[in-house]
C-alpha positions in Angstrom: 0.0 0.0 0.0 2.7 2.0 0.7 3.8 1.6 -2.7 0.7 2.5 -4.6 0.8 5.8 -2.3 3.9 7.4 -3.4 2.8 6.5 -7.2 -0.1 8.5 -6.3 1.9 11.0 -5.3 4.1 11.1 -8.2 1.0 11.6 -10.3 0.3 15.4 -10.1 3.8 16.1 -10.3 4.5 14.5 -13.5 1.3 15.9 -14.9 2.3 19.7 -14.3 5.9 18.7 -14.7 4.7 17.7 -18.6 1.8 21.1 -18.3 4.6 23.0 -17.8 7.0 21.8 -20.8 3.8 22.2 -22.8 3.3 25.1 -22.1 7.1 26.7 -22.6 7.3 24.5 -25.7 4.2 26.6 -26.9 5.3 29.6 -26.0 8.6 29.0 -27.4 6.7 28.7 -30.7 4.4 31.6 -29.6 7.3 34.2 -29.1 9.5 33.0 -32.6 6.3 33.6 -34.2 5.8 36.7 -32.9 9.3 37.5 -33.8 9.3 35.9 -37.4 9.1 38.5 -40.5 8.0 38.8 -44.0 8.8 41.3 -46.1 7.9 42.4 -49.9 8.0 45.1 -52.5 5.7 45.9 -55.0 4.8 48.9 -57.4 1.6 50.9 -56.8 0.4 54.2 -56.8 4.0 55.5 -59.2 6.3 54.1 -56.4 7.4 51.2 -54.7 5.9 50.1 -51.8 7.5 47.7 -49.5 6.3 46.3 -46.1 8.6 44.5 -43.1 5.3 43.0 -41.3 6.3 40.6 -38.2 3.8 38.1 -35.9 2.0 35.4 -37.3 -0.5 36.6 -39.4 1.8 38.9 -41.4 1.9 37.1 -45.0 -2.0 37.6 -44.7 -1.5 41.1 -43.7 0.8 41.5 -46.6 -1.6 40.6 -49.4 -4.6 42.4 -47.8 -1.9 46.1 -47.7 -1.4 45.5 -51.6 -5.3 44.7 -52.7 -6.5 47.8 -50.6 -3.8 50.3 -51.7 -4.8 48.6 -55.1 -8.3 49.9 -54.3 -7.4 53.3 -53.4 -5.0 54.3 -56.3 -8.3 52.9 -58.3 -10.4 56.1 -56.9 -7.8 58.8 -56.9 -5.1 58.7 -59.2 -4.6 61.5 -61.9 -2.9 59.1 -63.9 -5.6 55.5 -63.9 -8.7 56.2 -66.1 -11.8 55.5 -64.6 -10.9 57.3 -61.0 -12.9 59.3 -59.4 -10.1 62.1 -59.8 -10.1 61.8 -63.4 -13.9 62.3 -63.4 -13.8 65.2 -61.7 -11.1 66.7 -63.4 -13.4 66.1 -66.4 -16.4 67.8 -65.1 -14.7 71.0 -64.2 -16.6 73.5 -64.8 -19.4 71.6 -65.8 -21.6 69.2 -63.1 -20.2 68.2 -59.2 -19.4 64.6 -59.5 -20.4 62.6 -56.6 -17.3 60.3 -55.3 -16.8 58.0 -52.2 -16.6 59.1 -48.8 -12.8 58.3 -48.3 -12.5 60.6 -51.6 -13.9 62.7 -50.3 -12.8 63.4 -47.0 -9.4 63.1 -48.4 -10.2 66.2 -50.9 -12.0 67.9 -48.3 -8.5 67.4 -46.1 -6.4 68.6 -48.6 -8.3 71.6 -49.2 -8.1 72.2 -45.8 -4.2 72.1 -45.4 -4.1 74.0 -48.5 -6.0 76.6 -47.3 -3.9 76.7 -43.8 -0.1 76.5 -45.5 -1.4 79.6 -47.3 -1.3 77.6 -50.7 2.6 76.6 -50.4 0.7 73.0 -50.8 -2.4 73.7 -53.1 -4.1 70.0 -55.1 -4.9 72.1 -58.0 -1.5 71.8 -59.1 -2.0 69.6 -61.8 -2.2 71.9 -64.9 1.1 72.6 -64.1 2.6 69.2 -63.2 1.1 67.6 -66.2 2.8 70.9 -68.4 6.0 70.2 -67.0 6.0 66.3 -67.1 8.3 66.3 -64.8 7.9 62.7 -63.8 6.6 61.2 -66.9 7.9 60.8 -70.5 8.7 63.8 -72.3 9.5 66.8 -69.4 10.6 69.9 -70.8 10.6 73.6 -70.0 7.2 75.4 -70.7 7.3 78.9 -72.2 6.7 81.5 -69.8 3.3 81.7 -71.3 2.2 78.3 -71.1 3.2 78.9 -67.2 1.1 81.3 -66.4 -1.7 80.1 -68.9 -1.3 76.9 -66.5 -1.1 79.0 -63.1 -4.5 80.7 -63.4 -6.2 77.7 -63.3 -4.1 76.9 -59.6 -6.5 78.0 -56.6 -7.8 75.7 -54.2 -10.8 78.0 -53.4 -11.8 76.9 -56.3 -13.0 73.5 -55.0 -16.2 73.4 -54.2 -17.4 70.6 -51.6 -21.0 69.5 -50.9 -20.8 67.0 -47.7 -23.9 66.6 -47.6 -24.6 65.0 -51.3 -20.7 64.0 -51.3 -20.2 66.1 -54.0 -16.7 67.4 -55.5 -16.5 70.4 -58.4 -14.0 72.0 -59.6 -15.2 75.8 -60.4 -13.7 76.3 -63.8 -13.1 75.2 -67.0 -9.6 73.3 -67.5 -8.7 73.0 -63.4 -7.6 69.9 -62.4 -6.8 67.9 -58.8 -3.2 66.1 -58.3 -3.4 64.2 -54.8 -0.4 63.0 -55.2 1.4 65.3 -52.3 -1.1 63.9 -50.1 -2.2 60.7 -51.0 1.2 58.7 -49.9 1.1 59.8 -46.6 -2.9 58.9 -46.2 -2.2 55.8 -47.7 -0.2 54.8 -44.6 -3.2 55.2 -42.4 -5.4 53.2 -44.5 -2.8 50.9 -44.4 -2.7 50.7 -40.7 -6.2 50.1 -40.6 -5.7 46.7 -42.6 -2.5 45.9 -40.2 -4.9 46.7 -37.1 -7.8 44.6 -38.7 -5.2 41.4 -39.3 -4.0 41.8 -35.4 -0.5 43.0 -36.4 1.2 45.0 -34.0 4.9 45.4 -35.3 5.6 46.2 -39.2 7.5 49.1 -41.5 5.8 50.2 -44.5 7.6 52.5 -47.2 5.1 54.3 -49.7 7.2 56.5 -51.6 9.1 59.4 -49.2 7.2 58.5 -46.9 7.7 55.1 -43.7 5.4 54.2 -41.3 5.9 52.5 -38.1 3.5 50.0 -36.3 4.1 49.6 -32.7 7.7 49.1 -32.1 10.4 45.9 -32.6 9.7 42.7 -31.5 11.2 42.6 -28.3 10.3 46.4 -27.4 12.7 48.5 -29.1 11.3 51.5 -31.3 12.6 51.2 -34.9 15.2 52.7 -36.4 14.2 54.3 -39.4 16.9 55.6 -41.6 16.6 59.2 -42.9 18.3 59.7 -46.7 20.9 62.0 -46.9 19.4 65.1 -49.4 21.5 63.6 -52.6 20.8 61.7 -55.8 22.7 58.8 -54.2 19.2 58.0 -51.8 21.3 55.5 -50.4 23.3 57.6 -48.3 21.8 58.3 -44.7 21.8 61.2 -42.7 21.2 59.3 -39.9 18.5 57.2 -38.2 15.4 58.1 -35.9 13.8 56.4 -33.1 10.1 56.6 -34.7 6.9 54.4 -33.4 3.7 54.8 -34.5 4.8 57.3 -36.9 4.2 58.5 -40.3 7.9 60.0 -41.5 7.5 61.9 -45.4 10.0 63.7 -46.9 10.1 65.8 -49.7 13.7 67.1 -51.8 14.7 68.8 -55.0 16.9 65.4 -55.4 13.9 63.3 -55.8 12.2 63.2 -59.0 14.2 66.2 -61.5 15.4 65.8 -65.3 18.5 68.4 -66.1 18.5 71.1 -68.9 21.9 72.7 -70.0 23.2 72.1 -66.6 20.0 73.2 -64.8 18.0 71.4 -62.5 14.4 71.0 -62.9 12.6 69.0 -59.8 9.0 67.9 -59.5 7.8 70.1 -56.4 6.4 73.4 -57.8 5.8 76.3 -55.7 1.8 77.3 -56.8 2.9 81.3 -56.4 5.0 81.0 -59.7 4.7 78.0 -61.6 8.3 77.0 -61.5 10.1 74.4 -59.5 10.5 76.0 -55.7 13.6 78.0 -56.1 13.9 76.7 -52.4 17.1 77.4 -49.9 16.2 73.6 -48.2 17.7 70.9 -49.5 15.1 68.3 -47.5 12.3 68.6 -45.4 11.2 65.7 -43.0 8.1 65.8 -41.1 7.1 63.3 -38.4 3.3 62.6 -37.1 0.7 60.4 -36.4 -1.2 61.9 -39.3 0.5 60.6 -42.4 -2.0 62.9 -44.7 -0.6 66.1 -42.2 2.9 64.6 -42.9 2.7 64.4 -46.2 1.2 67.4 -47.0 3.7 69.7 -44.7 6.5 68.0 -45.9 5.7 69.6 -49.6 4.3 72.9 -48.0 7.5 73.8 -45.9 10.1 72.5 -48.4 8.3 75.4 -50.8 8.4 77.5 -47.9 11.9 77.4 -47.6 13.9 77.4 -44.2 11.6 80.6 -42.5 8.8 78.3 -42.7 10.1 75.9 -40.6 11.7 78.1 -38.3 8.7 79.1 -37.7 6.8 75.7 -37.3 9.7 74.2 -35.1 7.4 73.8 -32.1 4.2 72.4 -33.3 2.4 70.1 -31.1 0.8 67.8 -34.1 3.9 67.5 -36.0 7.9 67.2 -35.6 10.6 68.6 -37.6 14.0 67.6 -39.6 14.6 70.0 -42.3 18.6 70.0 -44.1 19.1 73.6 -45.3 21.4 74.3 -48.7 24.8 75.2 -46.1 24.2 71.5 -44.5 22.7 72.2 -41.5 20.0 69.8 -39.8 17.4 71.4 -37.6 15.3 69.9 -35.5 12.2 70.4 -33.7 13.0 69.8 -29.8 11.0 66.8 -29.1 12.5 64.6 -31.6 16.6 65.7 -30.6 16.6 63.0 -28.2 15.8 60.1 -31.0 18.1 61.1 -33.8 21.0 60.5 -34.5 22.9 62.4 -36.9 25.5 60.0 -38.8 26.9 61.9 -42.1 29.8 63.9 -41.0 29.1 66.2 -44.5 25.9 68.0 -42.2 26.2 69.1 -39.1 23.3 69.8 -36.4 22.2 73.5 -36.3 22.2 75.5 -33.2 19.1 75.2 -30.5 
């Protein structure tokens, strides 16, 4: 009997002995899972798109990123016939054209910020992007009078919003919307709704100039996102930031620009003259939750020039790295802590 008691005993101890391996052998698999990644790269919306997507449900995560930015270039490209942009751009002058309510808000956004950068940014741009070319086929340099035959049709006052019938019009005759200075950086946040609706909690995506972050590294370290030195050469960095839950975009002169007898010609136009921004940044990085905000500012600033973002340095919705044309970095306070400056051809401008 004596026996047959200590087996008894033995009996609960060998069960949680084997609960427990169980249960670390699980979680073993649990926490590689968690810290397994996929990664891919794919061409949407006129720029590559890749996405670093960690956990276990990121190859599903992946797919469902690519169909819905799919969807959304669909409804507001300049460029895809049959978008909602394009039909609006048609109508101008003519009928309001009724559009989806993501359109529209995003529209309604953009008019918005162009209206508060004082038309530095302004989505009626197109008539002079699509003179220039800049990023298409054949770009050349306009006469003066196709430029300012072009420029009279640039005023976002001239878009004309109906909320309640969802309704988008373009006032006259020959105006035309170009998103594309926003739509990157709103991308990101319909992005992160399809990465919060697959349960991922850690991934990088690049649309473009602009990264987003989703929560932070496995194992609880913020990313390190590397900032591109302002140069041709995009694989130089500047150096690296400590960004979570971020949207970063940057806009530079070294982007997208063809070259004529020796003379630059970039894609980022200042709507007060028609011409490239004759501007005295060389870079302008802006860091927020709001990857439309981001976008946007990013463009707005760089045409700006370095007195703009002196003087939004200390905003609460959005941070600041701007490189001026005598390599200097500035920075907005609350972001001097989490970068690191790494080129030794800049150099960090005084507080």
């Amino acid at each position: 009997m004596e026996t047959v008691k200590k087996r008894t005993r033995r009996w609960p101890a060998a069960v949680a002995v084997a609960a427990l391996l169980l249960a670390l052998l699980l979680f073993g698999r649990w926490y590689e899972e968690g810290r397994a990644s996929s990664s891919s790269t794919d061409f949407l919306m006129n720029t590559f798109v890749s996405q670093t997507v960690y956990g276990p449900h990121r190859e599903e995560a992946i797919a469902a990123v690519v169909e819905r930015l799919h969807q959304f270039e669909s409804a507001y490209s300049l460029y895809k016939d049959g978008s909602q942009i394009e039909a609006i751009n048609q109508n101008a002058g003519i009928a309001p054209v009724e559009v989806d309510a993501e359109v529209f808000t995003l529209i309604a956004r953009a008019k918005a910020l162009s209206e508060e950068s004082g038309g530095a940014f302004d989505i009626t741009v197109a008539p002079l992007s699509l003179l220039w070319d800049i990023t298409g086929k054949n770009p050349r340099v306009p006469a003066q009078g196709e430029i300012d035959q072009a420029l009279a049709l640039v005023d976002y006052r001239d878009i004309l919003l109906d909320e309640e019938r969802g309704t988008v019009m373009l006032r006259r005759p020959g105006q035309k919307l170009d998103l594309g200075a926003i739509a990157k950086g709103y991308a990101c946040a319909v992005a992160g709704q399809v990465y919060r609706q697959q349960g991922v909690e850690s991934a990088v995506l690049s649309i473009g100039g602009n990264v987003y972050t989703v929560g932070h590294q496995p194992g609880g370290k913020p990313f390190d996102i590397g900032v591109s030195a302002p140069v041709k050469d995009r694989t130089e960095l500047l150096g690296t930031l400590h960004a979570d839950g971020m949207v970063i975009s940057t806009s530079g002169a070294y982007e997208r620009y063809f070259e004529v007898d020796g003379q630059r010609y970039h894609h980022i136009f200042d709507p007060a003259t028609g011409w490239p921004a004759q501007s005295d940044l060389l870079s302008v990085t802006v860091i927020s939750e709001d990857g439309a905000l981001a976008d946007a500012m990013s463009t707005a600033l760089f045409v700006e020039g370095l007195s703009g973002v002196k003087e939004n340095l200390d905003r609460e919705e959005f941070s600041l790295l701007a490189v001026d044309a005598t390599g200097a970095v500035y920075l907005s306070d609350n972001i001097r802590d989490d970068f690191v400056l790494t080129d030794e051809n800049y150099h960090l401008a005084d507080a």
